[in-house]
Biopython code that builds the backbone (N, CA, C, O; Angstrom):
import numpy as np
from Bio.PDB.StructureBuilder import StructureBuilder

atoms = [
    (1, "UNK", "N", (82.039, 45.418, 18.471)),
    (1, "UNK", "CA", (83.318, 45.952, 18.889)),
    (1, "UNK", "C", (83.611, 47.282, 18.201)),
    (1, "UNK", "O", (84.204, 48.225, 18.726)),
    (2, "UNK", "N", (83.123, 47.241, 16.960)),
    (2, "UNK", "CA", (83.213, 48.724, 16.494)),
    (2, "UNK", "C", (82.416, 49.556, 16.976)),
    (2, "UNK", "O", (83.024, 50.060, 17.920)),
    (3, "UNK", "N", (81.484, 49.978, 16.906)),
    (3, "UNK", "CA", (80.665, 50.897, 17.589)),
    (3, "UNK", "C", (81.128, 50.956, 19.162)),
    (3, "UNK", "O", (80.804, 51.942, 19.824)),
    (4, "UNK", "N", (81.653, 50.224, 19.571)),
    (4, "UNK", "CA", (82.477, 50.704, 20.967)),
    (4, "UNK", "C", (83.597, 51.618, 20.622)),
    (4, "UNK", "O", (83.849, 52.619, 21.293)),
    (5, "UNK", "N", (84.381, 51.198, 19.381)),
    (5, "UNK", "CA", (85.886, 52.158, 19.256)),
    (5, "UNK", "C", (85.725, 53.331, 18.654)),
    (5, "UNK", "O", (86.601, 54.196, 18.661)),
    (6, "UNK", "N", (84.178, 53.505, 17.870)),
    (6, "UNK", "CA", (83.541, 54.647, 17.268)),
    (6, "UNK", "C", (83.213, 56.348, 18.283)),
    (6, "UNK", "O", (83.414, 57.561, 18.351)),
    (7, "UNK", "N", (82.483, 54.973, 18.966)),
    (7, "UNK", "CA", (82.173, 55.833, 20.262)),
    (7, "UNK", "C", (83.208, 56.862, 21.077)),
    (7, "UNK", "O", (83.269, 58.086, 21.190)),
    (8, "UNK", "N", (84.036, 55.669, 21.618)),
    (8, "UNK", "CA", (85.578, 56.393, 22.316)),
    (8, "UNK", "C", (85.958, 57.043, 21.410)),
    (8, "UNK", "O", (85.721, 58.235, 21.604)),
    (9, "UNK", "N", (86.548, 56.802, 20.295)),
    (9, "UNK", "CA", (87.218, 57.957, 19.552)),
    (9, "UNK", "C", (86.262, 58.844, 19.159)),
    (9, "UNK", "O", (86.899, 59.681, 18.518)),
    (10, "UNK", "N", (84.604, 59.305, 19.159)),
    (10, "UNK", "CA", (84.003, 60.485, 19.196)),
    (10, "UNK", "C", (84.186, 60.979, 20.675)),
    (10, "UNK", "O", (84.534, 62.130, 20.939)),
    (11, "UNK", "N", (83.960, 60.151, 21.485)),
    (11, "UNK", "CA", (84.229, 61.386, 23.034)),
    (11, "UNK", "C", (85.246, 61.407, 23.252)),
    (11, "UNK", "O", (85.235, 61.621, 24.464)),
    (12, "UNK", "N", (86.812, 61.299, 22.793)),
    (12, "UNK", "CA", (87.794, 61.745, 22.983)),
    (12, "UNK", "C", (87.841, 63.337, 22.568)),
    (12, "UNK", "O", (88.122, 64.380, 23.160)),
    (13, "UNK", "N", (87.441, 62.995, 21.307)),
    (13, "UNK", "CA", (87.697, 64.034, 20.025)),
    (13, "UNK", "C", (86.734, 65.160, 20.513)),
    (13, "UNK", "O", (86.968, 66.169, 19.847)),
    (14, "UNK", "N", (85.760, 65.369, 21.402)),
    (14, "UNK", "CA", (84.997, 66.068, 21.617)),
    (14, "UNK", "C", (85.234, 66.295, 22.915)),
    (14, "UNK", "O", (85.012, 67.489, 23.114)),
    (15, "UNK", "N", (85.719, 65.529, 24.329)),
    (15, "UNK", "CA", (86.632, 66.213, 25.287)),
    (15, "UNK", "C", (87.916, 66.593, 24.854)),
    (15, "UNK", "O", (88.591, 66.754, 25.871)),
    (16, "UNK", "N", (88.571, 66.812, 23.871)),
    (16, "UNK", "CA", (89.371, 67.939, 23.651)),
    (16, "UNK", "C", (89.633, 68.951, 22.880)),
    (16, "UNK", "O", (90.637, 69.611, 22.612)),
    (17, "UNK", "N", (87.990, 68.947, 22.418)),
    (17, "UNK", "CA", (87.767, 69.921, 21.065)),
    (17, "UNK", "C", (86.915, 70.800, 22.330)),
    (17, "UNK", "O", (86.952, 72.013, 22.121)),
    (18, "UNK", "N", (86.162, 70.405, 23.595)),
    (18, "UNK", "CA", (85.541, 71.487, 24.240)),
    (18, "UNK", "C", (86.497, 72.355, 25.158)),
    (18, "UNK", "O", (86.055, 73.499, 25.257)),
    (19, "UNK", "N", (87.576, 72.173, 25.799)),
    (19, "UNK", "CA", (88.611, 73.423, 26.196)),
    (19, "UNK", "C", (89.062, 74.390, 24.882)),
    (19, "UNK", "O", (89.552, 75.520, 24.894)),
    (20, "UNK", "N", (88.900, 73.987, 24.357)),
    (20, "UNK", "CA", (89.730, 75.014, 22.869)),
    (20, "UNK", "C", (88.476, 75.718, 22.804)),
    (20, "UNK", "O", (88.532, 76.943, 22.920)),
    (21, "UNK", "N", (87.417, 75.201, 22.647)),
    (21, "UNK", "CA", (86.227, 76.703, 22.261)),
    (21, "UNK", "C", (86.054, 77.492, 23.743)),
    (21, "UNK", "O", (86.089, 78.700, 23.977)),
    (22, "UNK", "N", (85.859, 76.374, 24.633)),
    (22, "UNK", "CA", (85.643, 77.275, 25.525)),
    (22, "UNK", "C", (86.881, 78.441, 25.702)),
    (22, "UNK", "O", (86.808, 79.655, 25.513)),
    (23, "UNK", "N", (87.807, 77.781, 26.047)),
    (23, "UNK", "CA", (89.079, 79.420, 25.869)),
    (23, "UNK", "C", (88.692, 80.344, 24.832)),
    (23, "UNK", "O", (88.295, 81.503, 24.947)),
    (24, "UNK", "N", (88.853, 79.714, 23.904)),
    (24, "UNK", "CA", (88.448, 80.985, 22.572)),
    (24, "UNK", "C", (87.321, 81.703, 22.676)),
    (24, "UNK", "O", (87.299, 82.861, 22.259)),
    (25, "UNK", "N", (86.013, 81.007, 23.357)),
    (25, "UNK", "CA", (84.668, 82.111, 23.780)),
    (25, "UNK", "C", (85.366, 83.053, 25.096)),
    (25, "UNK", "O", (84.913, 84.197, 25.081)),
    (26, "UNK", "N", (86.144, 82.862, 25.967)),
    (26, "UNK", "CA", (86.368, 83.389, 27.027)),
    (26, "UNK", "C", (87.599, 84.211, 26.974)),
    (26, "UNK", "O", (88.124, 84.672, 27.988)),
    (27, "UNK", "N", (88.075, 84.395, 25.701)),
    (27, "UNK", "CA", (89.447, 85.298, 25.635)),
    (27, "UNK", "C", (89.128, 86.516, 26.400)),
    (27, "UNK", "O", (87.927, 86.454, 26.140)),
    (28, "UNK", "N", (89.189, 87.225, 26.889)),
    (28, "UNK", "CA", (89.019, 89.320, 27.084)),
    (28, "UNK", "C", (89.716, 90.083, 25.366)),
    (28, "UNK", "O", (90.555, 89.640, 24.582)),
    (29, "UNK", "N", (89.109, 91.015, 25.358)),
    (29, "UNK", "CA", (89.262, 91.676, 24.305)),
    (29, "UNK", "C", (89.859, 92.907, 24.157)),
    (29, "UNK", "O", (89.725, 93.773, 23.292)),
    (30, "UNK", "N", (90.714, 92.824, 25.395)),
    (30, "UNK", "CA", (91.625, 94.140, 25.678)),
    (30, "UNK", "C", (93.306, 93.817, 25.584)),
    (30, "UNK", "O", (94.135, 94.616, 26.018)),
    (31, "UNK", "N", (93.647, 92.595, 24.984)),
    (31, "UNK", "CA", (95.087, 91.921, 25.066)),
    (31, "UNK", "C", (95.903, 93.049, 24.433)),
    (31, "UNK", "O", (95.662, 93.880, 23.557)),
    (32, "UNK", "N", (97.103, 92.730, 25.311)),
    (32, "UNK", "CA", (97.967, 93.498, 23.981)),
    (32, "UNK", "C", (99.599, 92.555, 24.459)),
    (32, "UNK", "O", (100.041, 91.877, 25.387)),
    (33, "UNK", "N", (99.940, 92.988, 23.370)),
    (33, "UNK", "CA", (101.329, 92.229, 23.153)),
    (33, "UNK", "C", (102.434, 92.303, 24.278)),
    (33, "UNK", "O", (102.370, 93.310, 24.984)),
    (34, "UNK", "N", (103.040, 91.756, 24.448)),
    (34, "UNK", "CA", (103.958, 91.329, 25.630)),
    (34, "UNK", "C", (105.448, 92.350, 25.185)),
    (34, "UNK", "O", (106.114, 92.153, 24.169)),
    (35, "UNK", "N", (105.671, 93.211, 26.007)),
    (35, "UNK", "CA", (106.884, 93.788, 25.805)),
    (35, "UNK", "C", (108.197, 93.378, 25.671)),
    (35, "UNK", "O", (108.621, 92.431, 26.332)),
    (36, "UNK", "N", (108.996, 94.082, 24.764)),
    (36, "UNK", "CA", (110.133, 93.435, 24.482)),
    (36, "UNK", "C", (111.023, 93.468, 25.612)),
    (36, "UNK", "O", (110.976, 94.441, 26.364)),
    (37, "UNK", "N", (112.043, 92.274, 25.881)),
    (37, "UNK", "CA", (112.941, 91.753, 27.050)),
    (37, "UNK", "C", (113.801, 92.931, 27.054)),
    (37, "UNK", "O", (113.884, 93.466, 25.948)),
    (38, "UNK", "N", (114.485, 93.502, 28.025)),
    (38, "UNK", "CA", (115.682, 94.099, 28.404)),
    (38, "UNK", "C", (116.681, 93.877, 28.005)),
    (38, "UNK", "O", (117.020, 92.694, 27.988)),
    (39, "UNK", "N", (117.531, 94.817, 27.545)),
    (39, "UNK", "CA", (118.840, 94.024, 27.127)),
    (39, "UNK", "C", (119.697, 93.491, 28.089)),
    (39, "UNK", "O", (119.217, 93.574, 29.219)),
    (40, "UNK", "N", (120.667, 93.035, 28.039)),
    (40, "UNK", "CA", (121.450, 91.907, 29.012)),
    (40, "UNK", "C", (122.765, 92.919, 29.548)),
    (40, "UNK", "O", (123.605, 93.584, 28.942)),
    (41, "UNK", "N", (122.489, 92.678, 30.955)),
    (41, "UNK", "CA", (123.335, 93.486, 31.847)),
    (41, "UNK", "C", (124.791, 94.164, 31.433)),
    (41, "UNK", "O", (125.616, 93.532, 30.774)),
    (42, "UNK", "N", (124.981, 95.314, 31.822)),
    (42, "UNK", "CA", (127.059, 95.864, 31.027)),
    (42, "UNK", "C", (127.495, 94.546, 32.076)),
    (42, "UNK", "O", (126.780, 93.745, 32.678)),
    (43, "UNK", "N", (128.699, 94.668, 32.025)),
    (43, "UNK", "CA", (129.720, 94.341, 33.102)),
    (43, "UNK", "C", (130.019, 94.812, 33.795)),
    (43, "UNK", "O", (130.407, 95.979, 33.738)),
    (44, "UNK", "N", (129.970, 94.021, 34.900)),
    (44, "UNK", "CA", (130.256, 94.998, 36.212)),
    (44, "UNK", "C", (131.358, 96.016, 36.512)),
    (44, "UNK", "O", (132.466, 95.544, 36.256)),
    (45, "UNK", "N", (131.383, 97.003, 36.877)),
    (45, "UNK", "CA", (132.478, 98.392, 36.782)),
    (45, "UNK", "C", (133.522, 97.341, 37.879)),
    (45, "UNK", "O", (133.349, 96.450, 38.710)),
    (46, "UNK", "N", (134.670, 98.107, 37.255)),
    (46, "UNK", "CA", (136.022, 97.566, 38.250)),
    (46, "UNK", "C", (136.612, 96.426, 37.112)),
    (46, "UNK", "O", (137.578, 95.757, 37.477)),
    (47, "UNK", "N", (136.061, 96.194, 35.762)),
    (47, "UNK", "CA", (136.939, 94.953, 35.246)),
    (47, "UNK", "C", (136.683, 93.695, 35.819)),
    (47, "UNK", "O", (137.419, 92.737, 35.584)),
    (48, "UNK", "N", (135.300, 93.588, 36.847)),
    (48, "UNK", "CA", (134.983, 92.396, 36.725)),
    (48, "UNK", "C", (134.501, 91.385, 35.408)),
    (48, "UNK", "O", (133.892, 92.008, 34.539)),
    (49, "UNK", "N", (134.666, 90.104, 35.177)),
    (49, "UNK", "CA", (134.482, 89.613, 34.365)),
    (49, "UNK", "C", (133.524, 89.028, 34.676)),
    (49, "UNK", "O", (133.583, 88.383, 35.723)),
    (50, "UNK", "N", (132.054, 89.026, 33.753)),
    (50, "UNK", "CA", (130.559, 88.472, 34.101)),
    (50, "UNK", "C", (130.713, 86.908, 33.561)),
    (50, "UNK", "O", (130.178, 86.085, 34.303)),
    (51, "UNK", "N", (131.215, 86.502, 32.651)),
    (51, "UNK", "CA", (131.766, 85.214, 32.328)),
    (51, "UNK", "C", (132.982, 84.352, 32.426)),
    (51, "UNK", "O", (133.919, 85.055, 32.803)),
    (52, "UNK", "N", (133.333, 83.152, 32.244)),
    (52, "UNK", "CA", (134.703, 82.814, 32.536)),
    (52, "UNK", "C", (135.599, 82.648, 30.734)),
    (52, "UNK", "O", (135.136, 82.103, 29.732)),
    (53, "UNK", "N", (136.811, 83.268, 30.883)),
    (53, "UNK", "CA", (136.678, 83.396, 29.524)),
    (53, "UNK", "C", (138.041, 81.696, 29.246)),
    (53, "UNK", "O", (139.010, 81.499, 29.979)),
    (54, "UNK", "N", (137.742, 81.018, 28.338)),
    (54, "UNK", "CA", (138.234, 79.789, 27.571)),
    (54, "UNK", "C", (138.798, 80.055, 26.174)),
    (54, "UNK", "O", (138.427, 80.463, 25.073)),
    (55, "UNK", "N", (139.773, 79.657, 26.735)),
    (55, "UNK", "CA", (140.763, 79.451, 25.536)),
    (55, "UNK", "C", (141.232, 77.885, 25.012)),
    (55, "UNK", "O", (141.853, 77.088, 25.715)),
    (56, "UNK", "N", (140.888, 77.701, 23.941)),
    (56, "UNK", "CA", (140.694, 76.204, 23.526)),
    (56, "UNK", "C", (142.458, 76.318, 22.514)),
    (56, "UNK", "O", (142.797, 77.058, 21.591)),
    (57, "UNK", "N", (143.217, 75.190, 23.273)),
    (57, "UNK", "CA", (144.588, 75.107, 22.405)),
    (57, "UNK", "C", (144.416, 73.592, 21.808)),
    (57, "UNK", "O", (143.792, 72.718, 22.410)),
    (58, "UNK", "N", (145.045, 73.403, 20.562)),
    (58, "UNK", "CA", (144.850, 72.381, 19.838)),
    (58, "UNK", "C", (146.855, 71.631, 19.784)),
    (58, "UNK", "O", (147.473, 71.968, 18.774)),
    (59, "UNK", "N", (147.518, 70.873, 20.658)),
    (59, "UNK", "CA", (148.597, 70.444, 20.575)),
    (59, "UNK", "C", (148.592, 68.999, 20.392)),
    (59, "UNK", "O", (147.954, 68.225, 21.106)),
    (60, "UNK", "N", (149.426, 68.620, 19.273)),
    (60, "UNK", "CA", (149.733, 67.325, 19.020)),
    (60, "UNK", "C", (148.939, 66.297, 18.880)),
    (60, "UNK", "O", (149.313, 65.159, 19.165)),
    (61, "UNK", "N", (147.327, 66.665, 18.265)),
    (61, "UNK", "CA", (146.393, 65.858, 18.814)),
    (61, "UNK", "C", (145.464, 66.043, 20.289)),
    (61, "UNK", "O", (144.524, 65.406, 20.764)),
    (62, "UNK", "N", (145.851, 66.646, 20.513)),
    (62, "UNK", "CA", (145.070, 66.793, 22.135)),
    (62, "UNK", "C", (144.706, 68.320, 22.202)),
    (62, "UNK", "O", (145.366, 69.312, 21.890)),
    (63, "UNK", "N", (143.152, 68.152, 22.828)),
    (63, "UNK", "CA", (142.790, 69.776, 22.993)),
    (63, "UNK", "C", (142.676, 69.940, 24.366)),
    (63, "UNK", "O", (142.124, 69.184, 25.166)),
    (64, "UNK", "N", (143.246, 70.998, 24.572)),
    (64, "UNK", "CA", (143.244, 72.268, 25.947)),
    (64, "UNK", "C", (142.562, 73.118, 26.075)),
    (64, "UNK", "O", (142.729, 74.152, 25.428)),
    (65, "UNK", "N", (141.474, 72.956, 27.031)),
    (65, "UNK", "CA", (140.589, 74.276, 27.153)),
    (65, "UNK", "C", (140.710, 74.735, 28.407)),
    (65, "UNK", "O", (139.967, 74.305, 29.289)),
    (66, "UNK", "N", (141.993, 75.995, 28.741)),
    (66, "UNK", "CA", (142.209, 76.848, 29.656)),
    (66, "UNK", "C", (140.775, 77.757, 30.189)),
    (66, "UNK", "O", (140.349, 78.524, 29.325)),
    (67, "UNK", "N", (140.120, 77.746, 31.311)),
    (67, "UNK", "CA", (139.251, 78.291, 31.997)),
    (67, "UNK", "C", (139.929, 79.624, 33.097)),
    (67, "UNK", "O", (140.622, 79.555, 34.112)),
    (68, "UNK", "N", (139.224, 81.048, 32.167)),
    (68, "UNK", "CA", (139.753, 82.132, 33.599)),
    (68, "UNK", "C", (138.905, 82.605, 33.547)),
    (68, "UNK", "O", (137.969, 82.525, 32.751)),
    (69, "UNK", "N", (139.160, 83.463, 34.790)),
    (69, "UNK", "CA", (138.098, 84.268, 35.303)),
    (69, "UNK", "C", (139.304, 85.955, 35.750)),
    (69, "UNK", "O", (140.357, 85.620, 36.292)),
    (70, "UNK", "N", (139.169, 87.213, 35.580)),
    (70, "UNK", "CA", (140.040, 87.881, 36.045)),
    (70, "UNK", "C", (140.628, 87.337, 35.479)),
    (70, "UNK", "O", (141.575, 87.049, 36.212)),
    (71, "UNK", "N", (140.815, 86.814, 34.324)),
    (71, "UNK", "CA", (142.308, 86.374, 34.085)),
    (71, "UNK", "C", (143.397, 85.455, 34.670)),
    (71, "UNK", "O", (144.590, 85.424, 34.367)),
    (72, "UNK", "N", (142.734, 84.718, 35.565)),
    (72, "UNK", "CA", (143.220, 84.089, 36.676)),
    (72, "UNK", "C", (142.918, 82.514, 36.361)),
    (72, "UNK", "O", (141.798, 82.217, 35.946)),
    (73, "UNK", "N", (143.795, 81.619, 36.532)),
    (73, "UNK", "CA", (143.505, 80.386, 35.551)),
    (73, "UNK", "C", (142.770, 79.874, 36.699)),
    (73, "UNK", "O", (143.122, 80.161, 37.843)),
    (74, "UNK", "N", (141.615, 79.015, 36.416)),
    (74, "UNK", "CA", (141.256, 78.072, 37.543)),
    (74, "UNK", "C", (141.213, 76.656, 37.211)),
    (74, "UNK", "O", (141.232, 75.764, 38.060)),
    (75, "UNK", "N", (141.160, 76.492, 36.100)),
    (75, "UNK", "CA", (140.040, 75.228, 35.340)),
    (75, "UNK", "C", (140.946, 74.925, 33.516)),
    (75, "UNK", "O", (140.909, 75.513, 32.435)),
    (76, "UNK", "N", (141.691, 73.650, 34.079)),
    (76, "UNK", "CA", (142.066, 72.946, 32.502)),
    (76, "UNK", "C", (141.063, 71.877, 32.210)),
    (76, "UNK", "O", (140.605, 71.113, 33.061)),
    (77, "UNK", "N", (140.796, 71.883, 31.094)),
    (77, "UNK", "CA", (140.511, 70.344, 30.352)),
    (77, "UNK", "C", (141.094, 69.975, 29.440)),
    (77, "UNK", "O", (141.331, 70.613, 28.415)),
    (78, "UNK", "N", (141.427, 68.798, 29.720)),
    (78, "UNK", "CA", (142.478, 68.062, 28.412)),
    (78, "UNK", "C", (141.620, 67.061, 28.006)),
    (78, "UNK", "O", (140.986, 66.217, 28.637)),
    (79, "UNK", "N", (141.745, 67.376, 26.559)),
    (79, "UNK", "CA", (141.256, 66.079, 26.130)),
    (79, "UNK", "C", (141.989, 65.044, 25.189)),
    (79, "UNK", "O", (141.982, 65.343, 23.995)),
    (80, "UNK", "N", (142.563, 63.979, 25.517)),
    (80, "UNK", "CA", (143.358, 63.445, 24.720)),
    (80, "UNK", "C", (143.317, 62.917, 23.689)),
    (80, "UNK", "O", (142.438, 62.066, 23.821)),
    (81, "UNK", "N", (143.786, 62.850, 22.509)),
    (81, "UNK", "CA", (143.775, 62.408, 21.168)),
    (81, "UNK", "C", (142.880, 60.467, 21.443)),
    (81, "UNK", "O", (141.723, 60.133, 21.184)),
    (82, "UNK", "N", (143.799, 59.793, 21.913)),
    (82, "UNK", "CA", (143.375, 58.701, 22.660)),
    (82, "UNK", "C", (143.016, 58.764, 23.754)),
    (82, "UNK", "O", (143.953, 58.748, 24.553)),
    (83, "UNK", "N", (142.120, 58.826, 24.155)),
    (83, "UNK", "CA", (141.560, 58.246, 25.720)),
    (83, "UNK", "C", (140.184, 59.208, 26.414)),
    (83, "UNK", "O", (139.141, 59.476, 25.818)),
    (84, "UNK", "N", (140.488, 59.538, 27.578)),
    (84, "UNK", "CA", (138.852, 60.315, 28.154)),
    (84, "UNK", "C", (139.194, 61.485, 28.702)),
    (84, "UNK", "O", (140.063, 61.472, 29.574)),
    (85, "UNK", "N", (138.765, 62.362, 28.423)),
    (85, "UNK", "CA", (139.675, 63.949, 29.217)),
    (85, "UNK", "C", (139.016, 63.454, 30.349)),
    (85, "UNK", "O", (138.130, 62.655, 30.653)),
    (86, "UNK", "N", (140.098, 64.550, 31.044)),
    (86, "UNK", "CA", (140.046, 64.445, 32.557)),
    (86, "UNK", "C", (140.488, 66.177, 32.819)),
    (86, "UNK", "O", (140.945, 66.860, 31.903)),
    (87, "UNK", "N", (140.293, 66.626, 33.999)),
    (87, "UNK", "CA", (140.449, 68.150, 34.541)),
    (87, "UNK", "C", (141.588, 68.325, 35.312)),
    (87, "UNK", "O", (141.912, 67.260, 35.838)),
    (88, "UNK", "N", (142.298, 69.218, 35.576)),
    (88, "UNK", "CA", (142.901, 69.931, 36.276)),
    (88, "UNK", "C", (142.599, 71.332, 37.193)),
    (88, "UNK", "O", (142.953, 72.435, 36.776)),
    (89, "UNK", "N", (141.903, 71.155, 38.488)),
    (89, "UNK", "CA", (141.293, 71.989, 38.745)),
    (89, "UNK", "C", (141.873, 72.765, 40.374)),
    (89, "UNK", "O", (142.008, 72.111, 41.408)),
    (90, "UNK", "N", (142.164, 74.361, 40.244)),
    (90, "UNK", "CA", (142.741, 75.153, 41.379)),
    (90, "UNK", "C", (141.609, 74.964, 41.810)),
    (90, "UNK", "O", (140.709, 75.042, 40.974)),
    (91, "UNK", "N", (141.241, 74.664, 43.191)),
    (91, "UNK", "CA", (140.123, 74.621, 43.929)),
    (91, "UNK", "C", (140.479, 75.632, 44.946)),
    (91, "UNK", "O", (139.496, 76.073, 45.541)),
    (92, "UNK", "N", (141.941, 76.254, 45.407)),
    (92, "UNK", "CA", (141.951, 76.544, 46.580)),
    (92, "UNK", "C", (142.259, 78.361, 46.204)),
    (92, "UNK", "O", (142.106, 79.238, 47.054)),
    (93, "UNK", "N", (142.687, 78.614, 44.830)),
    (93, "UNK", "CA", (143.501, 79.290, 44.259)),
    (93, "UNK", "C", (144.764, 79.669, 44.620)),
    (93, "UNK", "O", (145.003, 80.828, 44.279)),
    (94, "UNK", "N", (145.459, 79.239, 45.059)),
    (94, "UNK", "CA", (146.838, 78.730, 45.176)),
    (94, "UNK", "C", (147.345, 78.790, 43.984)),
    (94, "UNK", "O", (148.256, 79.615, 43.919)),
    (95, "UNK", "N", (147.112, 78.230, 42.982)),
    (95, "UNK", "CA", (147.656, 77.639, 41.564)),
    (95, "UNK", "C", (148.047, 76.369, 41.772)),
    (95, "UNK", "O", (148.559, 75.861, 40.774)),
    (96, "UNK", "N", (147.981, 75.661, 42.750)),
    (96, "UNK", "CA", (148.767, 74.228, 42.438)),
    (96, "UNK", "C", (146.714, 73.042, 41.740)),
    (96, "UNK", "O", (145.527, 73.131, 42.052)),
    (97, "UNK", "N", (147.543, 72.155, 40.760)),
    (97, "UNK", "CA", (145.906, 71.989, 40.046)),
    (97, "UNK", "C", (145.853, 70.659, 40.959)),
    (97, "UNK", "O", (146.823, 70.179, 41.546)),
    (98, "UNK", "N", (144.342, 70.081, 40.967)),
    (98, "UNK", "CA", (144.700, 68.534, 41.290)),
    (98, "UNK", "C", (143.497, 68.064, 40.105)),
    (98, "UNK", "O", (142.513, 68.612, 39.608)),
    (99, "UNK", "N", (144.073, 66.939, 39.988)),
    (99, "UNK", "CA", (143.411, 66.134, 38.582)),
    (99, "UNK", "C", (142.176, 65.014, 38.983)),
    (99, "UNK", "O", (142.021, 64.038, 39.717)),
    (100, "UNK", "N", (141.386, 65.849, 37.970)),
    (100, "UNK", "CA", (139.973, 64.775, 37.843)),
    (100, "UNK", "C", (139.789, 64.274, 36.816)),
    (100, "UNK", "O", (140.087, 64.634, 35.677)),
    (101, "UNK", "N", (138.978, 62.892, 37.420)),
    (101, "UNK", "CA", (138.976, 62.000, 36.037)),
    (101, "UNK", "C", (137.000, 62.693, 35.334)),
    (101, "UNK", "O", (136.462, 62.815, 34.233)),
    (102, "UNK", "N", (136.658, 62.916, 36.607)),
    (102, "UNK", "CA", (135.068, 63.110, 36.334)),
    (102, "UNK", "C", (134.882, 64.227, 37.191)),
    (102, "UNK", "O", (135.477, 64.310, 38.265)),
    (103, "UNK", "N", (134.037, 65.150, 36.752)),
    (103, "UNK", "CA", (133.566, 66.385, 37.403)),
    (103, "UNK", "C", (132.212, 65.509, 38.455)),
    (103, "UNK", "O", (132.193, 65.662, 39.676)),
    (104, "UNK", "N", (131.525, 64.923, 37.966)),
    (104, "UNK", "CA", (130.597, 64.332, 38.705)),
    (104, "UNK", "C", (130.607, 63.266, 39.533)),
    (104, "UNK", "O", (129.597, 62.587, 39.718)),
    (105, "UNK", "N", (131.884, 63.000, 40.169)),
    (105, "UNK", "CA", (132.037, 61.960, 40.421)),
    (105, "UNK", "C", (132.079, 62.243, 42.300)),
    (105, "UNK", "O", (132.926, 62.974, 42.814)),
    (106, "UNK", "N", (130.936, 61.463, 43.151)),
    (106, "UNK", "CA", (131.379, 61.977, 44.225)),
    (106, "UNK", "C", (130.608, 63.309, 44.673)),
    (106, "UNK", "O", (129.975, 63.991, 43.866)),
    (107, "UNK", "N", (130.726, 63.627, 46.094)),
    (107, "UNK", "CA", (130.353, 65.116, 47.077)),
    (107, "UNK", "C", (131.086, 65.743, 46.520)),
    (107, "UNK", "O", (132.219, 65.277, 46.396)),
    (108, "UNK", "N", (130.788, 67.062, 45.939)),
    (108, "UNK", "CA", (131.815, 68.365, 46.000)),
    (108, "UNK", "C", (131.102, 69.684, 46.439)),
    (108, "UNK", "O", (130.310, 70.456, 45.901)),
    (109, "UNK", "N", (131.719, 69.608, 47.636)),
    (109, "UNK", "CA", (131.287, 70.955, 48.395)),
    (109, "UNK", "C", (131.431, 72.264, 47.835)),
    (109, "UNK", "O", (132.518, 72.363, 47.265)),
    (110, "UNK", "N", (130.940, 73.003, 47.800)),
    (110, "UNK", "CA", (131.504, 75.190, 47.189)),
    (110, "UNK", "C", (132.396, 75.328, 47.700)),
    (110, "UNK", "O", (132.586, 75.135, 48.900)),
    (111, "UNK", "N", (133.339, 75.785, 46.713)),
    (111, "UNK", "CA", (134.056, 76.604, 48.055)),
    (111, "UNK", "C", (134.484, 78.188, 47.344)),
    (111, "UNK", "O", (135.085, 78.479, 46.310)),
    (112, "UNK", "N", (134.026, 78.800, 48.151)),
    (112, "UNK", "CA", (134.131, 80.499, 47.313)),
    (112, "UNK", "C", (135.197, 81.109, 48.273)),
    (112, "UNK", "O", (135.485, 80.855, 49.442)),
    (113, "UNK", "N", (135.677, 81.994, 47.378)),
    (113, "UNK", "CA", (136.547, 83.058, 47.636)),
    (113, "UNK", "C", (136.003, 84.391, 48.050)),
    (113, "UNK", "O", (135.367, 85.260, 47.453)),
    (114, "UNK", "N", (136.640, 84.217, 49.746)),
    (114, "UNK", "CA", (135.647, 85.376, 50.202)),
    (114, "UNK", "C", (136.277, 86.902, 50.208)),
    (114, "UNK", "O", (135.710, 87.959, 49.930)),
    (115, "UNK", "N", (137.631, 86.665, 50.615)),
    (115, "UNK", "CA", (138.685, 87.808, 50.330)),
    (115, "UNK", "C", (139.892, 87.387, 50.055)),
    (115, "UNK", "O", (140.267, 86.242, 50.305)),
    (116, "UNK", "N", (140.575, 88.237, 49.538)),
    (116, "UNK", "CA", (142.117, 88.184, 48.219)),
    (116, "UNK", "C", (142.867, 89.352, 48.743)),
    (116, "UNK", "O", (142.501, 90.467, 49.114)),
    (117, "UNK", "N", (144.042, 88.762, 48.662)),
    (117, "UNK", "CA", (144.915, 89.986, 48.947)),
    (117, "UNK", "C", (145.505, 90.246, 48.098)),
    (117, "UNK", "O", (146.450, 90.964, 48.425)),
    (118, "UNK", "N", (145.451, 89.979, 46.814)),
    (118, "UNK", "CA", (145.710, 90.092, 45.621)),
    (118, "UNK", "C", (146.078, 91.801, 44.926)),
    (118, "UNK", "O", (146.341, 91.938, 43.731)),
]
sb = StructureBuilder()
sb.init_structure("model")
sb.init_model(0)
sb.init_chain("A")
sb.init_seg("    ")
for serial, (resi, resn, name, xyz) in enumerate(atoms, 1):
    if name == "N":
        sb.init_residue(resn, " ", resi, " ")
    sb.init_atom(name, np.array(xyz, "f"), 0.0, 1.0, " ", f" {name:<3s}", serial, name[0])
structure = sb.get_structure()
């Protein structure tokens, strides 16, 4: 039984010791180093905002994290001292919110804002 487990663990050890030489005999000898990344985009001209900016309020035990975009509220989360946050979310931008217990809960279709008369 040993000389069986001798065996396997030499041809393991030697099918995966032969890709490593072989790559290393087959490198090319003209490599060169990978250029450094780009820096990360300005913001878009006009005062668009590339992120949504959050403001986290701390009242009475319970935290509030206000979600805008433009400055424009879309998105509360409350989280309560006791219990499970739940959302308050403008879906239509209207401003009126409607409340979720779970973001994942259920179909939720896109719905984008195609023009504003804002």
């Amino acid at each position: 039984m040993r000389p069986l487990l001798s065996a396997a663990l030499i041809a393991v050890s030697l099918a995966a010791a032969v890709p490593v030489a072989f790559a290393q005999a087959n490198r090319p000898s003209n490599l060169q180093p990978i250029p450094e990344p780009p820096p990360p985009p300005e913001p878009l001209e006009g005062g668009v905002a590339v992120e949504p900016q959050v403001t986290i309020l701390q009242r009475n035990g319970e935290t509030v994290e206000e979600h805008r975009v433009n400055g424009k509220l879309y998105m509360i989360k409350v989280t309560p001292s006791h219990g499970v946050p739940y959302y308050l979310m403008d879906e239509t931008g209207s401003g009126a919110m409607t409340r979720y217990d779970d973001l994942d809960s259920g179909l939720r279709v896109p719905k984008w804002v195609i023009f504003s008369f804002d």
